[in-house]
C-alpha beads as a LAMMPS data file, in Angstrom:
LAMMPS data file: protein, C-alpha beads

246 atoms
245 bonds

1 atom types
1 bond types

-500.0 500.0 xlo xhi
-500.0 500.0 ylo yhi
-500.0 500.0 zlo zhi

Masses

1 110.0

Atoms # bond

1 1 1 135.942 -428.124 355.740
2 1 1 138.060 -430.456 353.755
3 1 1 137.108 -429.385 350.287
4 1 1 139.528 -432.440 348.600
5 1 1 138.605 -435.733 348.648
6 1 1 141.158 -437.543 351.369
7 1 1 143.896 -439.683 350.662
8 1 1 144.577 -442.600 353.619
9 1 1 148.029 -443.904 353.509
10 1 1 149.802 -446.451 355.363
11 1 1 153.589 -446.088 355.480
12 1 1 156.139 -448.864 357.274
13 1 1 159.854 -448.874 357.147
14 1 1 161.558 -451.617 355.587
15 1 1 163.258 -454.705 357.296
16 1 1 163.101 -453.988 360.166
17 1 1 161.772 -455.470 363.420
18 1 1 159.582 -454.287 365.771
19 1 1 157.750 -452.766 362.798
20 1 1 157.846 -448.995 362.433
21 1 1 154.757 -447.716 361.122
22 1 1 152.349 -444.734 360.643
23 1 1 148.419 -444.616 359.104
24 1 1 147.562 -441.035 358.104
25 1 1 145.241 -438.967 355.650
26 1 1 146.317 -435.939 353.424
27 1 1 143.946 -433.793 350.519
28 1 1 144.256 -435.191 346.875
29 1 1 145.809 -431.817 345.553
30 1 1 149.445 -432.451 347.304
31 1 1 152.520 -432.532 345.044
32 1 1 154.627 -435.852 345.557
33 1 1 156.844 -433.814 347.196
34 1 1 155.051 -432.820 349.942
35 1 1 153.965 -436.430 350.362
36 1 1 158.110 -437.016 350.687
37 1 1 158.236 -433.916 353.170
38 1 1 155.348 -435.451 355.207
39 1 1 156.981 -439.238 355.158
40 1 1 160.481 -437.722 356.093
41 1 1 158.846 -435.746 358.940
42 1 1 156.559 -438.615 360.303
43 1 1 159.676 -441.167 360.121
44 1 1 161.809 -438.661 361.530
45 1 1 164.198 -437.701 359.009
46 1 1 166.082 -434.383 358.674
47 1 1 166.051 -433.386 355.103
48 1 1 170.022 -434.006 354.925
49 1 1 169.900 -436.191 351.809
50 1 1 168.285 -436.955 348.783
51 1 1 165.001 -438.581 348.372
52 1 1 162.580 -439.941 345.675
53 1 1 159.060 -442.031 345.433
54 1 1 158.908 -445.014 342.739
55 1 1 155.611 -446.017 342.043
56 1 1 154.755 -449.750 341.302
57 1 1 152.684 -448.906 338.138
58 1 1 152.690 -452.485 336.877
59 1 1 151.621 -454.167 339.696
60 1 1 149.539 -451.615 340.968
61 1 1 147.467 -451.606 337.076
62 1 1 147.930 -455.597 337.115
63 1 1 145.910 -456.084 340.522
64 1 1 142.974 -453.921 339.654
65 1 1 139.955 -455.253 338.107
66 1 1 136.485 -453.674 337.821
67 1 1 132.650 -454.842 337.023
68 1 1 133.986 -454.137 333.313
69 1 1 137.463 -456.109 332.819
70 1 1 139.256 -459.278 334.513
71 1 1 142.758 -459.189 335.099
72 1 1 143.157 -461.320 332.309
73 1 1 141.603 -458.563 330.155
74 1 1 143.627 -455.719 331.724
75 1 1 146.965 -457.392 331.181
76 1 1 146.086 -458.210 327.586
77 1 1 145.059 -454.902 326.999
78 1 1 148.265 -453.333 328.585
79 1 1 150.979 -456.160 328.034
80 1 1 154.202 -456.049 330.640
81 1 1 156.769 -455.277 327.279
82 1 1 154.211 -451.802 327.625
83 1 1 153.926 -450.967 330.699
84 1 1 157.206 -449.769 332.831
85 1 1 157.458 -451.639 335.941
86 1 1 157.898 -448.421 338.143
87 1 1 157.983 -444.683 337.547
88 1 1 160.656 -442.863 340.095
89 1 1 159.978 -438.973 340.971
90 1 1 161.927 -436.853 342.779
91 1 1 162.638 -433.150 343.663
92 1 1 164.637 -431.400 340.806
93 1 1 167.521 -429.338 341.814
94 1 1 171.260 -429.087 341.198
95 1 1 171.916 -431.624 343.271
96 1 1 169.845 -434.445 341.480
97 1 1 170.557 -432.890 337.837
98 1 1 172.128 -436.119 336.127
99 1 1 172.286 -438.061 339.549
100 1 1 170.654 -441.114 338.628
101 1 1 167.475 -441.732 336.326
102 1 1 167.128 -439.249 333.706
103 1 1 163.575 -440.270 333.444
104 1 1 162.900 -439.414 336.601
105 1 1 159.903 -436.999 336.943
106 1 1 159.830 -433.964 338.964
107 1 1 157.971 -434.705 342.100
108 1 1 157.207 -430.896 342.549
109 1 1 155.431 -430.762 339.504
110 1 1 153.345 -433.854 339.766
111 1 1 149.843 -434.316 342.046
112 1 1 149.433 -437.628 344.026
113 1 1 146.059 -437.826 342.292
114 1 1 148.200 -438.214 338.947
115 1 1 150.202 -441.433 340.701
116 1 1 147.820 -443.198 342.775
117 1 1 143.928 -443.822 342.480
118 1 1 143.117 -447.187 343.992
119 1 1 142.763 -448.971 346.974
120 1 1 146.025 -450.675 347.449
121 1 1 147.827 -448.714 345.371
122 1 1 151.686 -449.666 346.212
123 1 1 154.885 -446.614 346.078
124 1 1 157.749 -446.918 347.834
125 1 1 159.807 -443.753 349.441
126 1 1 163.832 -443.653 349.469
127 1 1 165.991 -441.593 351.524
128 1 1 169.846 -441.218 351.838
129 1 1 170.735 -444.400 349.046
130 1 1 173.993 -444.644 351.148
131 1 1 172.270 -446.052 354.559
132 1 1 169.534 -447.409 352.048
133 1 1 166.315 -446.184 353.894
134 1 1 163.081 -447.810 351.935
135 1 1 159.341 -446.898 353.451
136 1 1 156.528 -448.536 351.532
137 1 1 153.330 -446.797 351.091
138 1 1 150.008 -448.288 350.392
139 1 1 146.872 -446.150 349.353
140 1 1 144.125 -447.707 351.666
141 1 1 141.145 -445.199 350.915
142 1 1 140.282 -442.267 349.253
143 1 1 136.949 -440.755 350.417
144 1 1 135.762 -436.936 351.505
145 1 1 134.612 -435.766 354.904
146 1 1 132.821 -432.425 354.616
147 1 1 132.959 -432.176 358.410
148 1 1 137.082 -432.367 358.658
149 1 1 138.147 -429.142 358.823
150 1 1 141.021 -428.816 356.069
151 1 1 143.598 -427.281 358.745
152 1 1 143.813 -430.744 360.238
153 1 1 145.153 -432.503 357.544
154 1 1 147.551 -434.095 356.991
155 1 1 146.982 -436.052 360.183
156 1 1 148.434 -439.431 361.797
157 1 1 145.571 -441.465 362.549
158 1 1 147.459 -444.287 364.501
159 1 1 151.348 -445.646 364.435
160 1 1 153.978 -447.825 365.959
161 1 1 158.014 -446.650 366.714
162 1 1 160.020 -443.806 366.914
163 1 1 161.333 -443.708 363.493
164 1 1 164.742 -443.785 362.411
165 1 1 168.178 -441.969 363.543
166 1 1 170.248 -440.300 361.180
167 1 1 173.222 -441.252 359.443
168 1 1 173.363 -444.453 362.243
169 1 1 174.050 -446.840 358.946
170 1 1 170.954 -448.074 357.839
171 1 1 168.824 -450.874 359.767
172 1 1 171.260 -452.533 360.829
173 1 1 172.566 -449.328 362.739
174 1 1 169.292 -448.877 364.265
175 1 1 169.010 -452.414 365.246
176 1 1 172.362 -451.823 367.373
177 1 1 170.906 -448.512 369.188
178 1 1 168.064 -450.068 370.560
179 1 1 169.862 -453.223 371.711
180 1 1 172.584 -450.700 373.054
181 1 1 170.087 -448.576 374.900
182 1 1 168.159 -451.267 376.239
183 1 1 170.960 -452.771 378.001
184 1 1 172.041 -449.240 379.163
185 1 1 175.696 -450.017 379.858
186 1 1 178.956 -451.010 378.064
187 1 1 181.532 -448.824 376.079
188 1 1 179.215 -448.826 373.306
189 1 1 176.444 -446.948 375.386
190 1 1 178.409 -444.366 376.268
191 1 1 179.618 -443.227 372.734
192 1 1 175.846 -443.699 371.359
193 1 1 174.940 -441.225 374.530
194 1 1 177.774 -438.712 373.579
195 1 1 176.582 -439.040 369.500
196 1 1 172.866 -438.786 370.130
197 1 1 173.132 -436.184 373.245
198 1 1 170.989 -438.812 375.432
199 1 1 171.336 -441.453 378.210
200 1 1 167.821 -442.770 377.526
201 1 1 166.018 -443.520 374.054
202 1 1 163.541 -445.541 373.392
203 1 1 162.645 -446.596 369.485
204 1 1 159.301 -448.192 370.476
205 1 1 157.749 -444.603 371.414
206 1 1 155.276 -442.722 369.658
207 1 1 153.884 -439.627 370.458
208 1 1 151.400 -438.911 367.687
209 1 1 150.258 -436.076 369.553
210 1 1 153.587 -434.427 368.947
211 1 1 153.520 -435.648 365.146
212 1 1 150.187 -434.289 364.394
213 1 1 151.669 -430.932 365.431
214 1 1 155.012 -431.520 363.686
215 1 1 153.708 -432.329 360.456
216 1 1 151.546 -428.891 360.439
217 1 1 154.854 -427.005 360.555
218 1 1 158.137 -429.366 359.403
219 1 1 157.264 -430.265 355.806
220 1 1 157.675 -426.348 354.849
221 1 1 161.069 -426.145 356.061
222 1 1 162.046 -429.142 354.103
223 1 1 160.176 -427.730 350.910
224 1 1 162.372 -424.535 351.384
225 1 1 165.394 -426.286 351.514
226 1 1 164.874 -429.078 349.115
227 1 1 163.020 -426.965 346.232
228 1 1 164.770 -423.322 347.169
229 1 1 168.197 -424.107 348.565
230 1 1 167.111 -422.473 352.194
231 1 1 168.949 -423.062 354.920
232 1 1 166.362 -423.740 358.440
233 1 1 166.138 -420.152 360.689
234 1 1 166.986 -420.282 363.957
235 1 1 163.188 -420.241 364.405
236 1 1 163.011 -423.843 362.493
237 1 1 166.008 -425.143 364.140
238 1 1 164.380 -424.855 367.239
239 1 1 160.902 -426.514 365.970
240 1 1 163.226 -429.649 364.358
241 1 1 165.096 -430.070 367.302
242 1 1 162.025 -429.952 369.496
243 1 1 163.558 -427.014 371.524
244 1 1 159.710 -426.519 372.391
245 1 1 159.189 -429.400 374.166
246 1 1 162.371 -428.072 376.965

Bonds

1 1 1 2
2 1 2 3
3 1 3 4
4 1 4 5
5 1 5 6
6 1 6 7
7 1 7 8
8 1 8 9
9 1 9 10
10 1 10 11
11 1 11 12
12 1 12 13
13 1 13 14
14 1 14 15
15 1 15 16
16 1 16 17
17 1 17 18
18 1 18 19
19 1 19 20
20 1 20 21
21 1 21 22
22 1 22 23
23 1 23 24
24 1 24 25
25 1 25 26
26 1 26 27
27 1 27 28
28 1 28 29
29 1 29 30
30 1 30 31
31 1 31 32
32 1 32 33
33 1 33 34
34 1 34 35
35 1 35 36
36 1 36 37
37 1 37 38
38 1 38 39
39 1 39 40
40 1 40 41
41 1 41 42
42 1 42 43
43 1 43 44
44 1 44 45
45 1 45 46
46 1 46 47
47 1 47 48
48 1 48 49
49 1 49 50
50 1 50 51
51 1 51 52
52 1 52 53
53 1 53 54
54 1 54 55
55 1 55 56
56 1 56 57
57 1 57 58
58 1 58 59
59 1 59 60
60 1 60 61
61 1 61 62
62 1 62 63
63 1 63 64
64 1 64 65
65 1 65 66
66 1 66 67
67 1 67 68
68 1 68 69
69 1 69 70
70 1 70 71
71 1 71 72
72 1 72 73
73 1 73 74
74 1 74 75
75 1 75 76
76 1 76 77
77 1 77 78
78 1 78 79
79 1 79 80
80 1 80 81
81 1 81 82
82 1 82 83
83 1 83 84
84 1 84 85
85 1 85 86
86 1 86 87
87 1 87 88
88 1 88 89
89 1 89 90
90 1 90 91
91 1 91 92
92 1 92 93
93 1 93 94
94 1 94 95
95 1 95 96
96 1 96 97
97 1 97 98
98 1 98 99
99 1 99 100
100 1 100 101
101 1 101 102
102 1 102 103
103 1 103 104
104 1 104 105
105 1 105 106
106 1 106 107
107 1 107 108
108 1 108 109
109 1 109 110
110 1 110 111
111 1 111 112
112 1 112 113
113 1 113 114
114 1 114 115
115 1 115 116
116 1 116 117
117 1 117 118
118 1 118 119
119 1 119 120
120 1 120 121
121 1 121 122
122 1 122 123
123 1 123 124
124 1 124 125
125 1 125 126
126 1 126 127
127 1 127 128
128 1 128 129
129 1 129 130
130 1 130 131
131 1 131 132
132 1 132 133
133 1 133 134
134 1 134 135
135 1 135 136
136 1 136 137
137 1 137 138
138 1 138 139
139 1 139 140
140 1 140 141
141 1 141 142
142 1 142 143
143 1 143 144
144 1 144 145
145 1 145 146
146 1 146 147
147 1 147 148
148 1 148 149
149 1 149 150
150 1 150 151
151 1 151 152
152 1 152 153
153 1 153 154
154 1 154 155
155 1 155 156
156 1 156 157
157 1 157 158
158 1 158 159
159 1 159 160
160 1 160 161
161 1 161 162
162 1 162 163
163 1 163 164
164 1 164 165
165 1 165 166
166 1 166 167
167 1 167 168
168 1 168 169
169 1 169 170
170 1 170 171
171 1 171 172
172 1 172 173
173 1 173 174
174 1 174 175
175 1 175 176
176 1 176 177
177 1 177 178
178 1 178 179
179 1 179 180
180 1 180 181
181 1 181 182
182 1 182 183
183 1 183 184
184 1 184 185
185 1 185 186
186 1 186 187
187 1 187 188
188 1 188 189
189 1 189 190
190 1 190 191
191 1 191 192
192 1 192 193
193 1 193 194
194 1 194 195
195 1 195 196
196 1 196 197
197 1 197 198
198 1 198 199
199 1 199 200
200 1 200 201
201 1 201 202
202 1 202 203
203 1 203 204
204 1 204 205
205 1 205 206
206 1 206 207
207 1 207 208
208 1 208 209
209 1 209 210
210 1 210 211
211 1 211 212
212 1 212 213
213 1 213 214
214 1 214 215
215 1 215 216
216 1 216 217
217 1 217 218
218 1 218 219
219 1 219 220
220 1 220 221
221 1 221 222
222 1 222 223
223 1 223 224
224 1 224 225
225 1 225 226
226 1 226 227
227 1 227 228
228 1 228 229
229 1 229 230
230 1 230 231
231 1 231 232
232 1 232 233
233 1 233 234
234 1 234 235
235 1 235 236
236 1 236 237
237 1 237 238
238 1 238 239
239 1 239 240
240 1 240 241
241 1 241 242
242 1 242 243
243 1 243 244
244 1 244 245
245 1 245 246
C-alpha cells in the first residue's frame, strides 16, 4: 500500500498550442529532483541539459487563506519586501557550480513536502535555458489511498501530446515539425525525416500506457547521470530509445 500521503500534479508545457499536458500522482517523500526526473521523462526529455524547479512562494503564500486569517491578514503578516518572489532548486554538480543563482538550493537534498503543501500550489520546471523549455506545475491534491499499492506510483492519470523533441529550438521548432509532418512533403520533410529517423510523427499522441511503464524505470537513469556523472548502459539506451517496443 501507499504508505505516503499522494501528491496530484498537473504539468503543461508553455506556449504552446495544441496544449501538451500530463495529470499524475507521486508519494510526499520524493526529492525535487526526482520530481524533475519524472517531468523530463513524462515530457519526453533526454537528460542532455540542465534543469531546475522555481517555486512561486509569494504567490503561492499570497493566495492561501484559512478559517483563521484573510489574505489581507496573511500579506500583512508576511509583507512582499519579506518574502522572495520565487525560490529556484536544482541538482548540484560540477556542471551547475557557479552557473547561475548562487542561492539556488540543492534539489537532491530537498523533499517536495518542504516546497509545496496546498491546493494550487504553483512551480514551474526549466530545461535546456538555450531552447527555453518552461512546464508549469500546479499541486491539485494531496490525499492518501491505503488501497494504492506504492509500486504504482508515480502514475499518469490522464494527458494530452507527445511532448517535446530535442534540441528542435524551442516552441517555435516544434511548432514547425508538426506543420512539416502533417503536410508530409517538401524539402523540409525530408531533412526532419533524416534528423528524427522517421517518415511519420505525430505530436498529438499519447500513449500513457507506455508512460506509466516509462516512468517506473527512466527517472533512475537520469538520477545516475545527473547526481553521479553515469553515462546510460547499453541496457538503458535501449529502454530510452524504446528499443522494446521493435
Amino acid at each position: 500500500m501507499a504508505s505516503q500521503p499522494i501528491y496530484q500534479f498537473y504539468a503543461e508545457l508553455k506556449d504552446y498550442e495544441p496544449k501538451i499536458w500530463r495529470r499524475f500522482q507521486v508519494v510526499r517523500n520524493i526529492t525535487v529532483a526526482r520530481l524533475g526526473y519524472i517531468i523530463m521523462t513524462m515530457f519526453e526529455m533526454q537528460a542532455s541539459h540542465l534543469f531546475c524547479i522555481d517555486v512561486m512562494y509569494r504567490k503561492n503564500l499570497y493566495k492561501c487563506t484559512t478559517e483563521f486569517f484573510s489574505i489581507e491578514e496573511v500579506k500583512k503578516t508576511f509583507p512582499s519586501s519579506e518574502i522572495p518572489e520565487t525560490q529556484r532548486y536544482e541538482v548540484q554538480n560540477e556542471m551547475t557550480i557557479n552557473f547561475d543563482d548562487e542561492k539556488a538550493e540543492n534539489a537532491t537534498k530537498v523533499k517536495i513536502s518542504q516546497i509545496v503543501s496546498y491546493d494550487g500550489d504553483e512551480m514551474v520546471f526549466s530545461y535546456d535555458y538555450g531552447n527555453g523549455w518552461e512546464v508549469k506545475i500546479v499541486l491539485e491534491k494531496i490525499f492518501e489511498d491505503k488501497e494504492l499499492p506504492g509500486k504504482e506510483l508515480p502514475r499518469i492519470l490522464d494527458g494530452k501530446g507527445y511532448g517535446k523533441v530535442e534540441d528542435c529550438g524551442g516552441v517555435g521548432g516544434l511548432q514547425e515539425i508538426a506543420e512539416v509532418f502533417k503536410l508530409k512533403k517538401g524539402k523540409r520533410y525530408e531533412e526532419l525525416c533524416e534528423w528524427l529517423g522517421m517518415s511519420d510523427f505525430d505530436l498529438s499522441s499519447f500513449d500513457i500506457d507506455d508512460m506509466n511503464y516509462r516512468l517506473k524505470k527512466i527517472p533512475r537513469i537520469y538520477a545516475d547521470a545527473y547526481e553521479y556523472g553515469l553515462e546510460p548502459t547499453k541496457r538503458s539506451m535501449d529502454l530510452l530509445m524504446r528499443k522494446y517496443k521493435k
